[in-house]
Backbone as CSV, one residue per row, in Angstrom:
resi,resn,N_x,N_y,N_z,CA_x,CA_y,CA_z,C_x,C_y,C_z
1,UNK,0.794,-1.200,0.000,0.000,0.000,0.000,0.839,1.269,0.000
2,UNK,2.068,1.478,0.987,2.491,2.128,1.031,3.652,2.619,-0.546
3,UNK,3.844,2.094,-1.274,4.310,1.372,-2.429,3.387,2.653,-3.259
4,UNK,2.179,1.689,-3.310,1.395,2.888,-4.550,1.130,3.942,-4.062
5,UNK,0.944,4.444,-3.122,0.576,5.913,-2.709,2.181,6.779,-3.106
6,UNK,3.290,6.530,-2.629,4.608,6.684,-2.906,4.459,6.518,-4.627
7,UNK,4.277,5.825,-5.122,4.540,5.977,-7.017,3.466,7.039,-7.427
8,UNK,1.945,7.077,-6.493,1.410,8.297,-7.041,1.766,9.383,-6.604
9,UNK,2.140,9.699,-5.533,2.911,10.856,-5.292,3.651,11.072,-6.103
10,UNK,4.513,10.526,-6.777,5.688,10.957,-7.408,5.462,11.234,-8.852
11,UNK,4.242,10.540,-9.371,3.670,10.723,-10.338,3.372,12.326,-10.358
12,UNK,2.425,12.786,-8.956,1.712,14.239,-9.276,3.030,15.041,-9.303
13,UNK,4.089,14.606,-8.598,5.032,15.497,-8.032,5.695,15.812,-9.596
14,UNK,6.100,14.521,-10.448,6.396,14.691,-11.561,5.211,15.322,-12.595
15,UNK,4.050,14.831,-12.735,3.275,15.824,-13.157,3.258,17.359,-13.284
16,UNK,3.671,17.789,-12.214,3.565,19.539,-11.774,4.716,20.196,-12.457
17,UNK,6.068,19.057,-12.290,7.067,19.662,-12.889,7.119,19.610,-14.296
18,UNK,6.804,18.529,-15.188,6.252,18.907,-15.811,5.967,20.515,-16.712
19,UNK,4.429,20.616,-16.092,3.935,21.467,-16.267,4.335,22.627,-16.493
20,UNK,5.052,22.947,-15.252,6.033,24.136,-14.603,7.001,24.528,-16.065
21,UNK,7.712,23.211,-16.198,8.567,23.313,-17.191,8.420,23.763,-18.594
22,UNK,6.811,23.403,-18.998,7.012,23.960,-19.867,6.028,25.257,-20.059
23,UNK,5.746,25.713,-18.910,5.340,26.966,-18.429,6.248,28.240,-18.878
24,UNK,7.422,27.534,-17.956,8.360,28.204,-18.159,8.806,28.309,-19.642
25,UNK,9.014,27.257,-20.094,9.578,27.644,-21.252,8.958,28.507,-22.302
26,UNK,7.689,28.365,-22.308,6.506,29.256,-22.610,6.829,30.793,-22.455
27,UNK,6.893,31.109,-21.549,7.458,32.756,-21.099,8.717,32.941,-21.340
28,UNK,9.646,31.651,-21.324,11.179,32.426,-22.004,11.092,32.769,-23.610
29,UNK,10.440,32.080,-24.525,10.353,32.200,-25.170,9.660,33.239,-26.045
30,UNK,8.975,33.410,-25.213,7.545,34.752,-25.815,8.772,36.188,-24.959
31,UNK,9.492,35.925,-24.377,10.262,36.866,-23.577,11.225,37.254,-24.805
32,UNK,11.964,36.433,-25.359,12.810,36.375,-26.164,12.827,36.532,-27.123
33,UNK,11.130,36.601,-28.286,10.908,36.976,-29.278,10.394,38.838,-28.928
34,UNK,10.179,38.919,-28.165,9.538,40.599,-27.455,11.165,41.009,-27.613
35,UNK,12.167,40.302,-26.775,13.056,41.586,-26.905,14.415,41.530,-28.723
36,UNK,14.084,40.401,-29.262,14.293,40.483,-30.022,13.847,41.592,-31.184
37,UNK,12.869,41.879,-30.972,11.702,42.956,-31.437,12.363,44.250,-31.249
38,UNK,12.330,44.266,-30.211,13.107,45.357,-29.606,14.104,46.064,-29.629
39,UNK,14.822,44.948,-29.614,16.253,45.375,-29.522,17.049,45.342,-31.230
40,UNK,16.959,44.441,-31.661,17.295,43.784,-33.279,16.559,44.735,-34.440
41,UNK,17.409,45.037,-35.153,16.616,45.374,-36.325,15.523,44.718,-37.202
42,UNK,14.892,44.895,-37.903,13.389,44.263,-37.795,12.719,45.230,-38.927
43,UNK,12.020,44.663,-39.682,11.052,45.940,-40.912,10.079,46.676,-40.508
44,UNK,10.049,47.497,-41.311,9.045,48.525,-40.153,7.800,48.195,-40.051
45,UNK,7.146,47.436,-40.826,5.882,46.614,-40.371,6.335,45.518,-38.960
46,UNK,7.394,45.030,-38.472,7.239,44.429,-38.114,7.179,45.768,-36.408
47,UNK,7.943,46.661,-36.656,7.858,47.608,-35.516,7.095,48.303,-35.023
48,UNK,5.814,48.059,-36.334,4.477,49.125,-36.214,3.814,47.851,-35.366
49,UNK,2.964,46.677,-35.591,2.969,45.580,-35.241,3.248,45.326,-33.463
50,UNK,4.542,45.484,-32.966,5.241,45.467,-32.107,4.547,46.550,-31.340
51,UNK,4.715,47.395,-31.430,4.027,48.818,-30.520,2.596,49.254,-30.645
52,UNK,1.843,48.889,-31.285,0.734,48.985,-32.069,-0.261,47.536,-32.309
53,UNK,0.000,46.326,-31.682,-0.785,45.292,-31.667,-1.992,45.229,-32.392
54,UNK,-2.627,46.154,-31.974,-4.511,46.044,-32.360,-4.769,46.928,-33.675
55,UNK,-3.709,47.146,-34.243,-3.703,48.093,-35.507,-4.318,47.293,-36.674
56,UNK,-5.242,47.689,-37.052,-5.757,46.644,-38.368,-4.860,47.065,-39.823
57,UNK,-5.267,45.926,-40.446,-3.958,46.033,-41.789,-3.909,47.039,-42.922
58,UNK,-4.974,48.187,-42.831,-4.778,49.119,-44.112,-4.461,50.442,-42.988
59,UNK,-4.468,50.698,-41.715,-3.821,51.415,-41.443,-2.455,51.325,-40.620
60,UNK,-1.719,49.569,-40.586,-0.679,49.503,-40.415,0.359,49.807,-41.902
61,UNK,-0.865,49.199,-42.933,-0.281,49.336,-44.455,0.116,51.049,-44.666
62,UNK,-0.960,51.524,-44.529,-0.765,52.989,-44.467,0.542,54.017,-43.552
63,UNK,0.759,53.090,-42.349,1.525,53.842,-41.658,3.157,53.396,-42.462
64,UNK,3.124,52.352,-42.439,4.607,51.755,-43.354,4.876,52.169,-44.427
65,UNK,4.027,52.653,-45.288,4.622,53.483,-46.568,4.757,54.629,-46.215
66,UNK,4.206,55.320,-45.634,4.342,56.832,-44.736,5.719,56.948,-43.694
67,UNK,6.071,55.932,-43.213,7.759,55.431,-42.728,8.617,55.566,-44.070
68,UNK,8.331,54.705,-45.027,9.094,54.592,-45.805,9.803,55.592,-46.707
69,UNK,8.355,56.142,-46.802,8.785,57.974,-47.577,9.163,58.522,-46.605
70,UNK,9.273,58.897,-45.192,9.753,59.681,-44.238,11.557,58.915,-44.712
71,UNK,11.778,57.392,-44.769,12.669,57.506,-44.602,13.606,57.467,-45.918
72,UNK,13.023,58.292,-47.029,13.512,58.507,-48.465,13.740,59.984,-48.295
73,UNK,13.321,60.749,-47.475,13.352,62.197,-47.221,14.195,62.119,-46.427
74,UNK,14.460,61.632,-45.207,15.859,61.756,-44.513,16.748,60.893,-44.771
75,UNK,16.578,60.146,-45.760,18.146,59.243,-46.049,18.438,58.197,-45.284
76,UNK,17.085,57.623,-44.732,17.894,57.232,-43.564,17.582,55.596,-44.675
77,UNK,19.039,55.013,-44.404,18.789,53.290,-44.983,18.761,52.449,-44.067
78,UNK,18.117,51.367,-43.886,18.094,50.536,-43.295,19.281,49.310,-43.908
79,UNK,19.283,48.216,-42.635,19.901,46.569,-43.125,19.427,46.568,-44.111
80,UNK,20.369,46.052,-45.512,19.838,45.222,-46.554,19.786,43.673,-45.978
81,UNK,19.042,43.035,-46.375,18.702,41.748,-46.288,18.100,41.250,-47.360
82,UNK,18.776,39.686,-47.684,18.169,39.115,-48.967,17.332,37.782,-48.029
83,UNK,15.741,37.789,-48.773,15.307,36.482,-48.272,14.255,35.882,-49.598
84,UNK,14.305,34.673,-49.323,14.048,33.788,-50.114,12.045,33.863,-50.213
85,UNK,11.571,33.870,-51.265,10.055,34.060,-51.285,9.104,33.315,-52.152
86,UNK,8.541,32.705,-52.317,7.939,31.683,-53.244,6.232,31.544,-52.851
87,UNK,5.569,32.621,-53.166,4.120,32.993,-52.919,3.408,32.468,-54.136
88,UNK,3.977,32.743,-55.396,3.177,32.250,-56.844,2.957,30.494,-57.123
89,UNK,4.874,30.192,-56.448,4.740,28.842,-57.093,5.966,28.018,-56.495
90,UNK,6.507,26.982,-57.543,7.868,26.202,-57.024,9.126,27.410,-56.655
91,UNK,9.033,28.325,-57.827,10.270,29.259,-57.346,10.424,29.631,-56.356
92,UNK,11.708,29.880,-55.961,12.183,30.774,-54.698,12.518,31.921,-55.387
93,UNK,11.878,33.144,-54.932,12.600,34.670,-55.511,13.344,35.356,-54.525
94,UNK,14.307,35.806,-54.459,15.073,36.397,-53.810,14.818,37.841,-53.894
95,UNK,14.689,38.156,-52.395,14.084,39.682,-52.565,14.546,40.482,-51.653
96,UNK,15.251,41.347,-51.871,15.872,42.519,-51.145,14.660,43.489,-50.316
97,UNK,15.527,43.165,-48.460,14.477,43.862,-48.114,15.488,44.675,-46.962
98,UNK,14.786,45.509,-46.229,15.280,46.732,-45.818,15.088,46.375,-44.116
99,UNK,16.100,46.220,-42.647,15.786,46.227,-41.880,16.310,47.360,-41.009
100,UNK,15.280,47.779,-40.227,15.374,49.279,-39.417,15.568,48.879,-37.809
101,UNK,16.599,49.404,-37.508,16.943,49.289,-35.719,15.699,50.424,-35.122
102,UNK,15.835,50.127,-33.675,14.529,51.160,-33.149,14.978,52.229,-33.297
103,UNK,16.298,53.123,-32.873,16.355,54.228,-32.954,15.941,54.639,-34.927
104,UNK,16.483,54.025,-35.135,16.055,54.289,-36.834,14.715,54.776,-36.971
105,UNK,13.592,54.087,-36.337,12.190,53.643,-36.328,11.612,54.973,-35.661
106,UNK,12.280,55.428,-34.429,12.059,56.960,-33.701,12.432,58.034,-34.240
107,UNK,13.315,57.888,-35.118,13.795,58.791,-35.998,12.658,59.500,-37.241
108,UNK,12.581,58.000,-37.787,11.289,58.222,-38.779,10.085,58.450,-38.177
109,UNK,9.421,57.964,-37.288,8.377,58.799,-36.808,8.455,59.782,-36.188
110,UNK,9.871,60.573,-35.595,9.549,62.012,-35.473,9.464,62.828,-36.671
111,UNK,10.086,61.984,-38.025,10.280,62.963,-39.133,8.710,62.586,-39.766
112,UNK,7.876,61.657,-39.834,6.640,61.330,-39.885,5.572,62.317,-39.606
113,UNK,4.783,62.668,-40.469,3.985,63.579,-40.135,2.532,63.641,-40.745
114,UNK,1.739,62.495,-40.202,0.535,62.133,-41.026,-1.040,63.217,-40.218
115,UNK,-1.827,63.065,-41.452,-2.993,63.626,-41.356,-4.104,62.903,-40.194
116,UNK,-4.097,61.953,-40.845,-5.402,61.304,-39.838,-5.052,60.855,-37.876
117,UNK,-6.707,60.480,-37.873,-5.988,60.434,-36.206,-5.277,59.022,-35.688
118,UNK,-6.027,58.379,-36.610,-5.955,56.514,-36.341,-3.921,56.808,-36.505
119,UNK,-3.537,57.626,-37.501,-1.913,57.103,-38.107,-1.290,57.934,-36.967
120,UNK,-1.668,59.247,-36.070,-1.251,59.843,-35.261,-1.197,59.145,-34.253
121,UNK,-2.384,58.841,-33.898,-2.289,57.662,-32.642,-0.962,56.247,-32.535
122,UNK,-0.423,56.066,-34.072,0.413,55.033,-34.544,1.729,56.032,-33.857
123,UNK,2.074,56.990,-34.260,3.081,57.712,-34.845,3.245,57.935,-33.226
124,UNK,2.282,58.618,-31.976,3.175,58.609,-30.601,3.246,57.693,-30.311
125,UNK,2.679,56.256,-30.815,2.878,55.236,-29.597,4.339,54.916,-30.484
126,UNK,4.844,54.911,-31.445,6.354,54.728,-31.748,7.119,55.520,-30.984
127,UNK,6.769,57.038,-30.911,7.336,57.494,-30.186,7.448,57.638,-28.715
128,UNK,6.349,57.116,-28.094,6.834,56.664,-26.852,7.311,55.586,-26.371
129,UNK,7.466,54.528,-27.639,8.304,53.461,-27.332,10.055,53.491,-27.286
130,UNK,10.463,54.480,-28.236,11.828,54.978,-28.445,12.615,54.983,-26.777
């Protein structure tokens, strides 16, 4: 008797850890893609996105070309990066794309200067993320 109560104990005890474990790993991971975000250069959709969560897609679309021309007016270039893309078919196309560090990203939305309120509302929360 004493036998199985001892193997189920050790069962829950292992159960919990378990759990725990991959609890944890759960939050290192979601920890680690946040400060990757953060910290790493990254496209500017992916920075609008990042600071801006609940932004729906024609005025995140809207705010990223409005970055983009801000950042054709100040010069500012981002990482080139080549990545591999195959949306039509078997091909892989190789496509040059542009990655922006945060200060880059604060830069362009102070030089950013949109009309509406939805892209204003975009434009301080970049800037209070800087």
């Amino acid at each position: 008797m004493a036998s199985a109560t001892a193997r189920r104990a050790a069962a829950v005890l292992r159960d919990r850890i378990r759990t725990h474990r991959a609890a944890q790993t759960a939050r290192r991971t979601a920890a680690q893609a946040a400060r990757r975000v953060r910290t790493g250069p990254r496209s500017l959709a992916t920075h609008v996105i990042a600071t801006v969560p609940g932004a729906d897609a024609a005025t995140l679309k809207a705010v990223t070309a409005g970055l983009r021309t801000a950042a054709k007016s100040q010069g500012i270039k981002g990482r080139r990066a080549r990545i591999c893309r195959s949306l039509t078919g078997p091909r892989r196309l190789v496509k040059t794309v542009y990655r922006y560090t945060r200060d880059q990203v604060a830069r362009l939305a102070a030089a950013y200067k949109p009309r509406k309120a939805e892209y204003k509302a975009v434009r301080a929360a970049l800037l209070a993320a800087a």
